[in-house]
C-alpha positions as a Python dict, from the first residue, in 0.01 Angstrom:
ca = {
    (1, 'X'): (0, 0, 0),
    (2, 'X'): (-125, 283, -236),
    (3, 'X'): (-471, 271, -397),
    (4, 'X'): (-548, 246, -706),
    (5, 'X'): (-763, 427, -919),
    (6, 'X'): (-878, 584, -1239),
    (7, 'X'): (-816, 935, -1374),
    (8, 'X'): (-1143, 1164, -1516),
    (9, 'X'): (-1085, 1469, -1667),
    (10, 'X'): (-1398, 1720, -1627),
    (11, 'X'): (-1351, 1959, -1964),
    (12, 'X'): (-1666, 2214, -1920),
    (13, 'X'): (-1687, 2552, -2029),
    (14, 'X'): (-1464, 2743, -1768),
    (15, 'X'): (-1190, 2474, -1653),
    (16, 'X'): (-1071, 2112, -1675),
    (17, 'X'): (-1119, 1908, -1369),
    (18, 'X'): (-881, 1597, -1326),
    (19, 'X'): (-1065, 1342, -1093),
    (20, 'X'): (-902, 1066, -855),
    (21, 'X'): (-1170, 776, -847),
    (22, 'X'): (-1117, 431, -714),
    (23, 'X'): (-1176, 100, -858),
    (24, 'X'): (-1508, 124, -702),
    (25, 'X'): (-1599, 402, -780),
    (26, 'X'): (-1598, 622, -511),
    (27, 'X'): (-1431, 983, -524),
    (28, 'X'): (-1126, 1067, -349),
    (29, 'X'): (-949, 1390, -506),
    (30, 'X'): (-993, 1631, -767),
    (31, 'X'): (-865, 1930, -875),
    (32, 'X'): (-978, 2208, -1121),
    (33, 'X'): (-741, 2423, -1362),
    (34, 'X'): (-965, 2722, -1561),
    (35, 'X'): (-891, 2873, -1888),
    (36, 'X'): (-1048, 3189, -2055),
    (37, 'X'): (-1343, 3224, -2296),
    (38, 'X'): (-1278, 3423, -2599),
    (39, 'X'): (-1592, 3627, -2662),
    (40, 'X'): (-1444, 3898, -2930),
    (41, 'X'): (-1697, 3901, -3188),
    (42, 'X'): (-2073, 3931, -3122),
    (43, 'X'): (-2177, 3602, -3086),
    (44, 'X'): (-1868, 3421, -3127),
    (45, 'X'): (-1754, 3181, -2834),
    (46, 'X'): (-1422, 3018, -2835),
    (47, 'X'): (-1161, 2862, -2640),
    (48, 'X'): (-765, 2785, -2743),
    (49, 'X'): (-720, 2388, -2775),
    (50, 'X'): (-368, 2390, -2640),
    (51, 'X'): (-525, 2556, -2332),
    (52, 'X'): (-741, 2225, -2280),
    (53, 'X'): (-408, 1967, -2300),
    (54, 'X'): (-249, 2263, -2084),
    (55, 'X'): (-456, 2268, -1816),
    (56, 'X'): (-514, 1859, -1856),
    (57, 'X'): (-151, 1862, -1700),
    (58, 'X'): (-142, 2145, -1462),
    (59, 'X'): (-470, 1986, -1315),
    (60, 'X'): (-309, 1588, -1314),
    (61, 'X'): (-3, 1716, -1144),
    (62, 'X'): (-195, 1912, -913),
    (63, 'X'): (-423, 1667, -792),
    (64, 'X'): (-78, 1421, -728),
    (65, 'X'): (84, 1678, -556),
    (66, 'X'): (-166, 1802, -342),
    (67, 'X'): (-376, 1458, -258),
    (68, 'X'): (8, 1274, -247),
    (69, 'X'): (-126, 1023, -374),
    (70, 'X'): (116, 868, -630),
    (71, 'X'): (115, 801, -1040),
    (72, 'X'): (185, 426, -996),
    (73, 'X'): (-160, 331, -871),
    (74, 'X'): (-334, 486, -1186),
    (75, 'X'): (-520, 237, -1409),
    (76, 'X'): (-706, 387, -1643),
    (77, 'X'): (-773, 728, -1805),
    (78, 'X'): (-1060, 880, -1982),
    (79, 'X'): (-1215, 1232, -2069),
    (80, 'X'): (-1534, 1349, -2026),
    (81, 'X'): (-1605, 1679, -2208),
    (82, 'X'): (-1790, 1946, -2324),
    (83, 'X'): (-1988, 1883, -2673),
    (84, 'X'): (-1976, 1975, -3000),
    (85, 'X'): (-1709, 2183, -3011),
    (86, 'X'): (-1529, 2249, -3360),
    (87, 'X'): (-1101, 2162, -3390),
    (88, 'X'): (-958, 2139, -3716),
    (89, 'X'): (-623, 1996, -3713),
    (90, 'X'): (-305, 1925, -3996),
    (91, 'X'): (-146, 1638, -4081),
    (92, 'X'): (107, 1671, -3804),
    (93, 'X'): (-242, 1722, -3556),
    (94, 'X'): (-165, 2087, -3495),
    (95, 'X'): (-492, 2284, -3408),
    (96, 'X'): (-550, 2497, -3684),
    (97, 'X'): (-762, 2784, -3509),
    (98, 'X'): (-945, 2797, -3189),
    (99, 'X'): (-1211, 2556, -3132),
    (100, 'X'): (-1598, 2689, -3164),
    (101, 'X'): (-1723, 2555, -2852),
    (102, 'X'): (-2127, 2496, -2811),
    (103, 'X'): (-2184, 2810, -2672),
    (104, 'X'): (-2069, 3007, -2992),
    (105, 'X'): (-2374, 3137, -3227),
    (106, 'X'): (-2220, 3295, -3518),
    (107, 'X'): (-2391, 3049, -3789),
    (108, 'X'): (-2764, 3233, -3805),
    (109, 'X'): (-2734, 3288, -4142),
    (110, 'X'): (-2626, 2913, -4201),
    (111, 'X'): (-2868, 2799, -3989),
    (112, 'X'): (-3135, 2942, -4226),
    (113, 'X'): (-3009, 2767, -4511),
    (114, 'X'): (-2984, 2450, -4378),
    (115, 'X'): (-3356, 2504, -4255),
    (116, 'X'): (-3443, 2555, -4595),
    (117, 'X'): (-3272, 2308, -4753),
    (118, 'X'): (-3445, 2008, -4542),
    (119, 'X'): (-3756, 2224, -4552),
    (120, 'X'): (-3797, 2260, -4155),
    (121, 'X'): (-3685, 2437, -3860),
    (122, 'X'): (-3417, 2201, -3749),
    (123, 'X'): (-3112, 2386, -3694),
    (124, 'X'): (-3015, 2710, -3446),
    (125, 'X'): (-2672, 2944, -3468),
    (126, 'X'): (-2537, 2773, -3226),
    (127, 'X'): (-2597, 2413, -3342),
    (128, 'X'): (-2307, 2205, -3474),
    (129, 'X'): (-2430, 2153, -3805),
    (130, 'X'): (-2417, 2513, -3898),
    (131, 'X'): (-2084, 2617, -3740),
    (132, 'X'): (-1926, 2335, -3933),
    (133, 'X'): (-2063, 2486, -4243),
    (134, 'X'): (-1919, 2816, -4147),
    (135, 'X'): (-1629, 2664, -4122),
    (136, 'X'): (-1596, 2553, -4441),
    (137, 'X'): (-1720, 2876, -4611),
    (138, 'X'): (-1555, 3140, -4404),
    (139, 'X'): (-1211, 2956, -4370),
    (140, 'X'): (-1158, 2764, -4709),
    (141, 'X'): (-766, 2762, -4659),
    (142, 'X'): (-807, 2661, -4369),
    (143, 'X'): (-1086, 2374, -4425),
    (144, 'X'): (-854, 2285, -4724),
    (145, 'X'): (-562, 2216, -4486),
    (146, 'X'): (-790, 2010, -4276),
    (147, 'X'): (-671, 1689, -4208),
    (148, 'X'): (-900, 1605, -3934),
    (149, 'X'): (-1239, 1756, -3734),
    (150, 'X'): (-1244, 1700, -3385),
    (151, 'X'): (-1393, 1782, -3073),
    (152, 'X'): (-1290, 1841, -2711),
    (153, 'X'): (-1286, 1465, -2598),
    (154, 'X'): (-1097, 1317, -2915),
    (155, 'X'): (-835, 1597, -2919),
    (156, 'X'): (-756, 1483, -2629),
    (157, 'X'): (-748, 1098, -2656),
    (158, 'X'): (-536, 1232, -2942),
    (159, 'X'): (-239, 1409, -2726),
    (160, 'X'): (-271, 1120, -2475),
    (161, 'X'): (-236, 792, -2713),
    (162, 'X'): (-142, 981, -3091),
    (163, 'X'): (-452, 811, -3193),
    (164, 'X'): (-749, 985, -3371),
    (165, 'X'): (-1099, 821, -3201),
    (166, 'X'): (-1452, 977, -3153),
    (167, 'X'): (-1700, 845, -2872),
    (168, 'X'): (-2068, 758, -3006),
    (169, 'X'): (-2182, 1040, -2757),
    (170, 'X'): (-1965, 1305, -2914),
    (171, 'X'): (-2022, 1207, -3298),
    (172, 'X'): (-2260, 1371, -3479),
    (173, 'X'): (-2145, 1326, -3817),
    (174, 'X'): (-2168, 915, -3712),
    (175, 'X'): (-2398, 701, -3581),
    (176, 'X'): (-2477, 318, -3501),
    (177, 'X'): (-2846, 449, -3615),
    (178, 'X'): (-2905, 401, -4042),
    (179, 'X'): (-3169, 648, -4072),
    (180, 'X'): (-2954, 903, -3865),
    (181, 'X'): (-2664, 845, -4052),
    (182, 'X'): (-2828, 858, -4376),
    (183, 'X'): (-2959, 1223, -4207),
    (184, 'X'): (-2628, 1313, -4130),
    (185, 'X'): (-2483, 1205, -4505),
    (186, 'X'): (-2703, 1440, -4666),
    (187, 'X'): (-2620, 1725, -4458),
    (188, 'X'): (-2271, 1631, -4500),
    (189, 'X'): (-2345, 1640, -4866),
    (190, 'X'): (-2506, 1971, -4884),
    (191, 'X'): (-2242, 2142, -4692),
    (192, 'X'): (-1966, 1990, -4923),
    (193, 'X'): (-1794, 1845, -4614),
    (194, 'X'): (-1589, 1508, -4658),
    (195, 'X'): (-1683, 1261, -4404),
    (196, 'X'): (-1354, 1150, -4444),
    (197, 'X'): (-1210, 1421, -4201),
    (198, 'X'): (-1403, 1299, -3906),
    (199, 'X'): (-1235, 1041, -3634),
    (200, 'X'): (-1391, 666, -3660),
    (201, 'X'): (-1635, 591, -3398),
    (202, 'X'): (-1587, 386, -3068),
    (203, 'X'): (-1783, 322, -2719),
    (204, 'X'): (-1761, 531, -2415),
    (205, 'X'): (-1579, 242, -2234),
    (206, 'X'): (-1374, 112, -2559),
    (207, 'X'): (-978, 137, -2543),
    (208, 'X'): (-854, 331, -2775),
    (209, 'X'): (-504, 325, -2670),
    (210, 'X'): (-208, 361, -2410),
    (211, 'X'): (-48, 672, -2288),
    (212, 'X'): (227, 777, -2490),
    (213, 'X'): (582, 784, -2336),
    (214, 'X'): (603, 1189, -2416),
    (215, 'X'): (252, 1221, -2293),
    (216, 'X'): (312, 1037, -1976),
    (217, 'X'): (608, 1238, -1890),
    (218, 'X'): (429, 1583, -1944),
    (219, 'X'): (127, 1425, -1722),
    (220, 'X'): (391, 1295, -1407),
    (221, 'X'): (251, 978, -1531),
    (222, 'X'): (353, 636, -1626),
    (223, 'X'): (381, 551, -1982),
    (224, 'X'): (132, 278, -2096),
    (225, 'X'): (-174, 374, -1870),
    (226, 'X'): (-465, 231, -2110),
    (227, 'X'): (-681, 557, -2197),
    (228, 'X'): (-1074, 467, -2294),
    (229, 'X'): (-1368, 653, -2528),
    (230, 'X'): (-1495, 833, -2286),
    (231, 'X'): (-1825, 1085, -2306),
    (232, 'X'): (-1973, 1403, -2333),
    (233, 'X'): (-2046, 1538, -2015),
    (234, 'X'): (-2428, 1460, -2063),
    (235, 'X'): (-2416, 1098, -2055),
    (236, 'X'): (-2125, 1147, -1756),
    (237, 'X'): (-2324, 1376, -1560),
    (238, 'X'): (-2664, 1107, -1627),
    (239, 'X'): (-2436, 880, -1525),
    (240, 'X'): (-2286, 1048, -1199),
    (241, 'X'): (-2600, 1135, -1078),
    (242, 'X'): (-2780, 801, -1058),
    (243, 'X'): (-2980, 808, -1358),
    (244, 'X'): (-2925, 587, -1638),
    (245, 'X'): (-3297, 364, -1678),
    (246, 'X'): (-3502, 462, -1898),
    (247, 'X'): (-3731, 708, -1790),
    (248, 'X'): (-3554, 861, -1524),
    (249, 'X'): (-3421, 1266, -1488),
    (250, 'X'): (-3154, 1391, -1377),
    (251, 'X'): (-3090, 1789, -1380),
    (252, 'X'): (-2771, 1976, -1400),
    (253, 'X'): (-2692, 2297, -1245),
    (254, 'X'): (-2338, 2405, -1406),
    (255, 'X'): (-2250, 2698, -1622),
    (256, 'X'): (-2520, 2603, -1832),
    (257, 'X'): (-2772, 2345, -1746),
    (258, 'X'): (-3066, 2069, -1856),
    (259, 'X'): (-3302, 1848, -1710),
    (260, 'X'): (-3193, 1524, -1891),
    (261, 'X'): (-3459, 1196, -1976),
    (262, 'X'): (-3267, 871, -2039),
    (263, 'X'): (-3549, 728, -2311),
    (264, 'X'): (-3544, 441, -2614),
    (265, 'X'): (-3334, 566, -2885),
    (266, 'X'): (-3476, 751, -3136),
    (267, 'X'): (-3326, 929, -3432),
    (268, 'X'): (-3629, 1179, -3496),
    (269, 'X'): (-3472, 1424, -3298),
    (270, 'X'): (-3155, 1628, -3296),
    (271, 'X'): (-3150, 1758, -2933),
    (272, 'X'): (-3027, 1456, -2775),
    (273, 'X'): (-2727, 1294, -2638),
    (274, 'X'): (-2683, 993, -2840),
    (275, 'X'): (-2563, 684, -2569),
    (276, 'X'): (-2611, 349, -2734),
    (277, 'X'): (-2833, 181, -2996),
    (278, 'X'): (-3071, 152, -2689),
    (279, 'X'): (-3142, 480, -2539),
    (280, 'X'): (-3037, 853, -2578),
    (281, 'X'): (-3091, 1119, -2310),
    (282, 'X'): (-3335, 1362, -2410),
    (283, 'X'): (-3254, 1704, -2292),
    (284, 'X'): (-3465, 2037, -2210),
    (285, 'X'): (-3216, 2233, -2200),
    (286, 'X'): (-3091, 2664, -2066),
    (287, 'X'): (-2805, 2804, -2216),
    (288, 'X'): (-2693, 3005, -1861),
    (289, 'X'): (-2786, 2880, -1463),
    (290, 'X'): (-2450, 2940, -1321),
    (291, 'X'): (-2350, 3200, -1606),
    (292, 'X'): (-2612, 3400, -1493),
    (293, 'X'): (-2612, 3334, -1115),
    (294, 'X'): (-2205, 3425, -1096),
    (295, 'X'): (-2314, 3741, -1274),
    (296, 'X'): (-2536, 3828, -1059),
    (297, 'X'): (-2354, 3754, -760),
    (298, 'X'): (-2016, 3969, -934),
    (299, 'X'): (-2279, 4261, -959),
    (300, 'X'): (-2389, 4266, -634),
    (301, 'X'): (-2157, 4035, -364),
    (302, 'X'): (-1831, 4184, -574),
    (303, 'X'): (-1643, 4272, -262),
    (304, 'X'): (-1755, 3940, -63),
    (305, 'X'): (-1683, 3740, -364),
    (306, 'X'): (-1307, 3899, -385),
    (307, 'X'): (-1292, 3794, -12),
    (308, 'X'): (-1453, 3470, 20),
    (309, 'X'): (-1367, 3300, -289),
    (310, 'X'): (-1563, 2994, -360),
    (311, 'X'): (-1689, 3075, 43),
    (312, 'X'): (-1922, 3274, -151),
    (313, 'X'): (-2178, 3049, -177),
    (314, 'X'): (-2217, 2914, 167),
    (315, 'X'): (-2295, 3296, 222),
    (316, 'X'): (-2577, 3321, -62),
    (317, 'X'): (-2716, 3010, 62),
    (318, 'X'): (-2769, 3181, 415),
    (319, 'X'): (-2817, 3533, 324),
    (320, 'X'): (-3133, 3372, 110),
    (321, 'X'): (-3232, 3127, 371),
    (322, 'X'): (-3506, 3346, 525),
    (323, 'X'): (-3638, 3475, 210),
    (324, 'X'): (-4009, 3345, 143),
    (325, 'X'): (-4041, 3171, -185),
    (326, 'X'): (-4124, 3397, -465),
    (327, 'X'): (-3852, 3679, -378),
    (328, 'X'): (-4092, 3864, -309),
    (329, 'X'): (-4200, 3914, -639),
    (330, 'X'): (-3919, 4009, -841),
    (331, 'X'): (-3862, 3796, -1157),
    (332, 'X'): (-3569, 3728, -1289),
    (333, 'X'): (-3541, 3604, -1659),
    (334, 'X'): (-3242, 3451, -1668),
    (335, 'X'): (-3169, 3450, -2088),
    (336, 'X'): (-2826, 3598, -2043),
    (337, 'X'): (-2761, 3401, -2406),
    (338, 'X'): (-3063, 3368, -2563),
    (339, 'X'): (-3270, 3104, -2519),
    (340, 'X'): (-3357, 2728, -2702),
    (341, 'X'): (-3686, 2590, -2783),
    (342, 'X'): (-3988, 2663, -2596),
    (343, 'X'): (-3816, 3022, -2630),
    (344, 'X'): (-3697, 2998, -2997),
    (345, 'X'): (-3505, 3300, -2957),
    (346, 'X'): (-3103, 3407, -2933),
    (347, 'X'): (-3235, 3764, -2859),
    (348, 'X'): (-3375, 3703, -2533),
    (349, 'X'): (-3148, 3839, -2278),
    (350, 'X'): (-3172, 3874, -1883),
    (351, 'X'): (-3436, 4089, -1717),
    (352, 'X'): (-3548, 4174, -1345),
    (353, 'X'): (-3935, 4308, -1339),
    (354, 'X'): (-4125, 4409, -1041),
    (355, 'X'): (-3871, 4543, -798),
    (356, 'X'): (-3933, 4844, -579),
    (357, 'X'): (-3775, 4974, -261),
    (358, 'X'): (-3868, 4719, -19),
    (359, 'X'): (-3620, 4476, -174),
    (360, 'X'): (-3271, 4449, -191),
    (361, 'X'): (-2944, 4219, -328),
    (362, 'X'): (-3075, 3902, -180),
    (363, 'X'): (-3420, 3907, -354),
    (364, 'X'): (-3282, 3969, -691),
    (365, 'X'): (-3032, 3661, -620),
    (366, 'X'): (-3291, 3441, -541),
    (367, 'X'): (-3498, 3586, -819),
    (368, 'X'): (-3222, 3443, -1068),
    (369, 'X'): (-3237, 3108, -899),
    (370, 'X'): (-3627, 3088, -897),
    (371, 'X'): (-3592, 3207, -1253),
    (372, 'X'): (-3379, 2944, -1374),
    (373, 'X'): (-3660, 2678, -1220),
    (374, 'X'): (-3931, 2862, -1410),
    (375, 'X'): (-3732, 2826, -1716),
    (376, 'X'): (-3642, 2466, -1670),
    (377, 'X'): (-4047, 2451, -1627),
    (378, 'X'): (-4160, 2590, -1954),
    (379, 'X'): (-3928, 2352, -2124),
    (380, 'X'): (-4057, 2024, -1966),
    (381, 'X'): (-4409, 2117, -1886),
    (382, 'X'): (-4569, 2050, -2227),
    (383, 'X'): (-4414, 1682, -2272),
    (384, 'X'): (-4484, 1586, -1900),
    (385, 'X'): (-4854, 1703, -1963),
    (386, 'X'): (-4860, 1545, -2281),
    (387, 'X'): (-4722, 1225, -2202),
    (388, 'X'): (-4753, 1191, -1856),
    (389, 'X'): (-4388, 1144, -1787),
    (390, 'X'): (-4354, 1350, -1511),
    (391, 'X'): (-4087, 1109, -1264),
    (392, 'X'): (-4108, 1021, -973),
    (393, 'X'): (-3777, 1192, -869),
    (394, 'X'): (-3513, 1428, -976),
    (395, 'X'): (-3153, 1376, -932),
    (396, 'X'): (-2945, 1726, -928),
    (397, 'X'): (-2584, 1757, -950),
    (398, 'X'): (-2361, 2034, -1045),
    (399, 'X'): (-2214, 2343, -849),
    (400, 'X'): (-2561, 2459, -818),
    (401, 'X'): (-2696, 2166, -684),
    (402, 'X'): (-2515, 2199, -389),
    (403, 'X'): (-2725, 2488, -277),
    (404, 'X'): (-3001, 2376, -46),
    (405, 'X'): (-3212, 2686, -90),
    (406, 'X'): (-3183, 2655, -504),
    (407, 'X'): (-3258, 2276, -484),
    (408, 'X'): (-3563, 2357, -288),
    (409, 'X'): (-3699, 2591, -515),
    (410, 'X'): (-3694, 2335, -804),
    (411, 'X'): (-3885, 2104, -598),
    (412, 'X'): (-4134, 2345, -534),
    (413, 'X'): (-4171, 2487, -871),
    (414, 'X'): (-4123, 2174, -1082),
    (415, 'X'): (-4356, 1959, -791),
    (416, 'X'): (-4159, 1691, -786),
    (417, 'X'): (-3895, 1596, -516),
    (418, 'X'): (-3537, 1625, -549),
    (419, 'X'): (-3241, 1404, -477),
    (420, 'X'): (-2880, 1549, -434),
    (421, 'X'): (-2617, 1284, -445),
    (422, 'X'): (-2269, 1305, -279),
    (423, 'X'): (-1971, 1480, -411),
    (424, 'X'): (-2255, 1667, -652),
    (425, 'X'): (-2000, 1885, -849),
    (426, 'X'): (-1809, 1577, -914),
    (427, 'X'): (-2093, 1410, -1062),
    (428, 'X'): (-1956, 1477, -1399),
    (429, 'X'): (-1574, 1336, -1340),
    (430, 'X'): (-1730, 998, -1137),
    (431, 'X'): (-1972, 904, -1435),
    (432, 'X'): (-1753, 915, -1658),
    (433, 'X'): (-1460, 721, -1435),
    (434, 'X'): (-1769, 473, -1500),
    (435, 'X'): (-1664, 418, -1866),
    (436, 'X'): (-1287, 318, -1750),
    (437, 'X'): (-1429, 134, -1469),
    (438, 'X'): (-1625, -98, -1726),
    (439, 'X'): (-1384, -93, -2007),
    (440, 'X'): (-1131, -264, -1691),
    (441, 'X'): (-1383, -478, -1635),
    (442, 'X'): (-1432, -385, -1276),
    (443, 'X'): (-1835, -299, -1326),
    (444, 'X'): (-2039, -507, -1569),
    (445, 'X'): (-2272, -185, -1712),
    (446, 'X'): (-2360, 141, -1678),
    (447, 'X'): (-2704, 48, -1503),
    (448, 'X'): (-2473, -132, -1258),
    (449, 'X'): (-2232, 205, -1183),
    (450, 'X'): (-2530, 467, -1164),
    (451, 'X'): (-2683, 203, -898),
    (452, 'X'): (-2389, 216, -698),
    (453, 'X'): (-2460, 627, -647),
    (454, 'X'): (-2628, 701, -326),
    (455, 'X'): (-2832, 1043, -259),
    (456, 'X'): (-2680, 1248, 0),
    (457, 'X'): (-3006, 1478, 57),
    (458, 'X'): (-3384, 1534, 2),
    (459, 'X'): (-3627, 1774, -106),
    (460, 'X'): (-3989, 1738, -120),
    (461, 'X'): (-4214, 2033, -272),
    (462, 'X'): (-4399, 2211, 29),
    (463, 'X'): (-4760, 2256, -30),
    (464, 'X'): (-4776, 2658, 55),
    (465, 'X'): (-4450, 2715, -146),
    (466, 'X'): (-4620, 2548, -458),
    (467, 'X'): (-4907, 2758, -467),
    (468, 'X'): (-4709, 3095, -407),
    (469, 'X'): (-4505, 2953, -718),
    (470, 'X'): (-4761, 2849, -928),
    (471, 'X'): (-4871, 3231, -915),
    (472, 'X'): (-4484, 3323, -1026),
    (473, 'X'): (-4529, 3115, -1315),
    (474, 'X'): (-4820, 3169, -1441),
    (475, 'X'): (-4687, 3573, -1477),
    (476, 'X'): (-4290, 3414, -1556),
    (477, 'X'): (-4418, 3228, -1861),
    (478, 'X'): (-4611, 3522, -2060),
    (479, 'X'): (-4264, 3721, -1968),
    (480, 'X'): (-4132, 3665, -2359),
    (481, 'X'): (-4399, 3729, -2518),
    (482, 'X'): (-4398, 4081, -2375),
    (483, 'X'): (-4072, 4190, -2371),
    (484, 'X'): (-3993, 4005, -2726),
    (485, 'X'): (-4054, 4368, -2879),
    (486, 'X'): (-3762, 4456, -2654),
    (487, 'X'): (-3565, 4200, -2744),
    (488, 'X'): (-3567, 4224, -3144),
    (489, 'X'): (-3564, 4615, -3127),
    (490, 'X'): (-3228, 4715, -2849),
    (491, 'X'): (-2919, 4809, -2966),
    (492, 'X'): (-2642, 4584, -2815),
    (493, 'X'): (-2273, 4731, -2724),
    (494, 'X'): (-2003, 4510, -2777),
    (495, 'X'): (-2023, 4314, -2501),
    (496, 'X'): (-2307, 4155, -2643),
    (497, 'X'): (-2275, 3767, -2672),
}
């Protein structure tokens, strides 16, 4: 008798992952289809939205094919995604242009006015807020043929069920909060934007519809299938990792990356993940850990790389395995995009200091690894001094997280121990399974699914490792401050980003 199950799509940054996950929540296939990254224009990031649906159904009939495990047994589907991306789309829902994902950081000049306008430093380029008002401004044809904004995870509900639905962790022109939405009205206001093109809001693990009969026979499906809200990949990867109680971290390792605290709801602050009127996840976020490692690793393990493939990393993780901590002092800053708050800068870019003869491609790996801890350090150190919130735990998932020698380094340098769940690079696709899995009724709450996760392995800071990394910080977090000269003065090719 087949099995059934739910399908998650995993839309990040490089590729679409589409997720086999049983009524219980437990993994069993997955498969991962990548599209390309249009960087033309300094600072511009952006990704075609046909290449999302298009790689939604190379990935689904992958996974069948190869797992042979058949459509009839699927239940539910539901998309977790990438935020804050930027799709206009007509009457007839045809994407308009390509969709300004979150990495793009054309809207400085925006940024500034909005600052101004609300009389504080609340906005970046690469905030949504901004690029919207780009939008409008540079593309008023466009904008004018606008029928309807969306994002990543509602385009897609949209080519699955032809209906137009936003999940409360995705909005951020809507909220269940007054005073945010009152916030978000006056921005809306200011940047003459109708809040009439955005989707209405529903919950992560609310049907919004079935699968259509032409979607369905794109997918290999069956028509019918009910499809649910979904999430952003924040609350998914919270989710997948364990952490969902208030108070607890989880970090992610993936093309970019975050420590994330699940905390009351609050609508002070913009740089959260809204969940529920209960709780957001608070994030301290770095715009590249794997961006920068898999540059790193193309610059100096090309040839192995071409070879290996995604064997690649089993060989980092031994090459690096003897290394002492500290890399022997090389520094790596890892600000291959700029850098968020404690940083404040998009000018910062990567660095390696200190290296001499003695060392050699492994140390300047493991240099980028220890950097991306130090970074991830600067950004959490102040509120976990402050407030004394430091946890008792971390829970790490991503691609990165499966390496043993970078998941030891972050227990070192952040002194706190780590906890690595199973299937960690699927984190992402079995949180947000979660949402179908309640919305089916099969799990009563999203406390109840991030219970069910169980850590697959351990790290606990070593006492002569934190003092050797203490040292590293201590130089690591003066690093900006004296190379920001640098920074604001170099002259960029155009293969800056």
């Amino acid at each position: 008798m087949a099995k059934d199950y739910v399908i998650a799509y995993d839309l990040g940054t490089s590729g679409v992952k589409a997720a086999l996950v049983d009524l219980d929540g437990n993994f069993m296939a997955a498969r991962v289809e990548s599209y390309p990254l249009y960087t033309e224009r300094p600072g511009w990031a952006e990704q075609e939205p046909s290449d999302y649906w298009e790689g939604v159904l190379k990935a689904t009939r992958r996974v069948a094919l190869e797992s042979g495990i058949g459509p009839e047994g699927a239940k539910g589907i539901v998309f977790g995604s990438q935020w804050k991306g930027i799709i206009p789309v007509d009457g007839g829902g045809k994407a308009l242009r390509r969709s300004m994902i979150w990495l793009d950081r054309r809207a400085e000049e925006e940024a500034e006015r909005l600052n101004a306008h609300f009389g504080k430093r609340l906005f970046y380029a690469s905030d949504y807020w901004p690029k919207l008002l780009w939008f409008r401004e540079h593309c008023p044809e466009l904008y004018g043929r606008t029928k309807m904004i969306l994002e990543v995870n509602s385009f897609l509900k949209w080519k699955a069920t032809g209906r137009t639905a936003m999940d409360v962790t995705n909005h951020f022109v809507k909220s269940f909060d007054g005073e945010l939405q009152a916030f978000y009205d006056r921005f809306l206001e200011e940047a003459g934007i109708s809040g009439d093109k955005f989707p209405p809001m529903v919950k992560p693990e609310e049907k919004v519809g079935v699968l259509t009969d032409v979607a369905a026979k794109e997918l290999g499906l069956v028509a019918g299938i009910p499809v649910f809200g979904g999430c952003g990949d924040i609350p998914a990867i919270a989710i997948g990792s364990g952490c969902m109680a208030q108070g607890e971290v989880h970090a992610y390792f993936g093309s970019s990356g975050w420590l994330g605290l699940v905390r009351a709801h609050s609508p002070k602050d913009l740089y959260v993940s809204p969940f529920d009127g209960e709780r957001d996840i608070f994030l301290y976020p770095i715009q590249a850990i794997g961006l920068a490692l898999n540059w790193t690793i193309r610059q100096f393990y090309r040839r192995e790389a071409e070879e290996l493939g995604e064997g690649i990393y089993d060989l980092i993780n031994e090459d690096l395995a003897d290394l002492p901590p500290g890399s022997g002092g090389v520094l790596a800053a890892p600000w291959m995009f700029g850098e968020r708050p404690p940083l404040f800068s998009e000018a910062a870019r990567g660095t390696f200091l200190n290296l001499n003869s003695c060392h050699d491609r492994r140390h300047m790996v493991k240099a980028v690894m220890e950097g991306v801890c130090y970074t991830l350090k600067m950004n959490v150190e102040n509120d976990w001094e402050r407030g004394g919130m430091r946890p008792t735990r971390i829970c790490a998932v991503g691609g990165g997280a499966g390496s043993g020698v970078w998941m030891q380094a972050l227990a070192d340098i952040l002194e706190v121990p780590v906890q690595v769940p199973a299937n960690p690079r699927h984190a992402g696709a079995i949180g947000t399974a979660c949402c179908a899995r309640i919305g089916l009724g099969l799990c009563e709450s999203f406390e109840e699914a991030a219970g069910q996760i169980k850590p697959w392995r351990s790290f606990r800071p070593r006492p002569e490792a934190v003092a050797i990394y203490r040292k590293g910080y201590e130089t690591f977090r003066g690093l900006y401050r004296l190379l920001e000269p640098v920074f604001a003065t170099a002259e960029y090719g155009e293969g800056r980003q």
